[in-house]
C-alpha positions in Angstrom: 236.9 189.5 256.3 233.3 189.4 256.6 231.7 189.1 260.3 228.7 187.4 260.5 228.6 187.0 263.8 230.9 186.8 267.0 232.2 182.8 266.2 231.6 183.4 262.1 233.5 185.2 259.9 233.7 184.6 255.9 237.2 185.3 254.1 237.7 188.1 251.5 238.4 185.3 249.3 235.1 183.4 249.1 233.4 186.6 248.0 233.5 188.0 245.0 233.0 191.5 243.8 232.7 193.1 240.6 232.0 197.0 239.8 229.6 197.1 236.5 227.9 200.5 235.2 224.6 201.2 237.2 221.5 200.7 235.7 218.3 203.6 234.4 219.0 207.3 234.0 221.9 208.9 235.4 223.5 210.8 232.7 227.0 211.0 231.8 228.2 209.9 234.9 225.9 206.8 234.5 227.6 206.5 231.4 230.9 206.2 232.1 231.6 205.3 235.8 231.0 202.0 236.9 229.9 202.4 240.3 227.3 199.6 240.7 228.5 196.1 242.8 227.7 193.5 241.9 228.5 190.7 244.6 228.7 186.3 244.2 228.9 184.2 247.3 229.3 180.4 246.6 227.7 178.8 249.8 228.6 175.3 248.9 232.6 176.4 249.0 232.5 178.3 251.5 233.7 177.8 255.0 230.4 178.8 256.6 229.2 176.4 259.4 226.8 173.0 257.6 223.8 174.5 259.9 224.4 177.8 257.8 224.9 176.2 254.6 221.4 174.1 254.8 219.3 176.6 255.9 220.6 178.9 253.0 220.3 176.5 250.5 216.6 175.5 251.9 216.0 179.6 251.6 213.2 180.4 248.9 214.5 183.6 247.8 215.3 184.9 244.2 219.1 186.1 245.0 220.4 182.4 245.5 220.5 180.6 242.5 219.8 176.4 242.0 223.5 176.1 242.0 223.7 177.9 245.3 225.5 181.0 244.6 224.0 184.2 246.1 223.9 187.0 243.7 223.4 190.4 245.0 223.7 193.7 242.9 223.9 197.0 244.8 223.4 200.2 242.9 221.7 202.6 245.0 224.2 205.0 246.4 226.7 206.9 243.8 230.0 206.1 244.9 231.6 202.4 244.7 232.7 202.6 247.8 228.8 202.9 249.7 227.9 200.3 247.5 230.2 197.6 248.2 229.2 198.2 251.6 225.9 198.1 251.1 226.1 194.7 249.2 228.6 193.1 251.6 225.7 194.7 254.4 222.9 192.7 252.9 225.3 189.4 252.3 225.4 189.9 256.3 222.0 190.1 257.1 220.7 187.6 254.6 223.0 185.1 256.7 222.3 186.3 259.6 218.3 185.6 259.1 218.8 182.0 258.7 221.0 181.9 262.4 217.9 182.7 264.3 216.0 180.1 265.3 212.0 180.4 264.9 209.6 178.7 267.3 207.6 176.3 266.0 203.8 177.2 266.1 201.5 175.8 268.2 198.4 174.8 266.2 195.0 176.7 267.8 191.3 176.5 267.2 189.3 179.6 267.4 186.8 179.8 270.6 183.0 179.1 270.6 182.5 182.4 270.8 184.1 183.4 268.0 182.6 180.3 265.8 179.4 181.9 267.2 180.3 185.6 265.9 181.2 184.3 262.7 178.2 182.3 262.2 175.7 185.0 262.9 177.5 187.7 260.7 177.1 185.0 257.9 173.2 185.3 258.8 173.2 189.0 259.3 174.4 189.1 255.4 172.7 186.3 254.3 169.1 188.3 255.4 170.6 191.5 254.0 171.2 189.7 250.5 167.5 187.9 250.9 166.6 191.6 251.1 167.6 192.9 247.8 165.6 190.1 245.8 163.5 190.5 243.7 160.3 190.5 244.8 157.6 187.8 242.9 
């Protein structure tokens, strides 16, 4: 069982988790062992919340596929074990992320002052440029 959060908690069941050999240089260890994770979360079967399940689906990052299955490979420690937990870790967050709620920004226009600033360092460099001309 996976604990999102205090009220959300995703069954062993919906996850699922494969060991594969680790990618790069390694050795014979690499070579043998197969120590890398390699995680699939299915959030349109899954018993997360329909809040959860939108605002994953509406997420624009390369782990979740078109057909809304998060893929996440873990390879980074040496031991299975640290990188199962290191998968199921980021599954967490990744969910987590979409829970908070952002404020929605306020639209702002920058102050005469600043208008003003701007417009005279565009003269400053203008001048400077007229400078390096050629002279006729």
């Amino acid at each position: 069982m996976l604990h999102v959060s205090s009220s959300i908690a995703i069954p062993d069941h919906e996850i699922e988790i494969h060991a594969i050999r680790s990618q790069g240089a390694g050795g014979q260890n690499v070579n043998k062992v197969s120590s890398a994770i390699h995680l699939r979360f299915d959030i349109r079967a899954s018993s997360l919340p329909p809040f959860y399940k939108e605002e994953l689906l509406r997420l624009r990052d390369h782990r979740i596929s078109t057909d809304g299955v998060i893929t996440i490979k873990a390879q980074q420690h040496r031991t299975q074990e640290r990188n199962r937990e290191d998968a199921l870790d980021r599954l967490r967050l990744l969910i987590q992320s979409v829970g908070i709620l952002r404020k929605k920004r306020k639209p702002t226009k920058p102050t005469k002052g600043s208008q003003n600033r701007r417009i005279e360092r565009k003269k400053r460099q203008g001048r400077l440029k007229a400078l390096r001309r050629t002279v006729d």
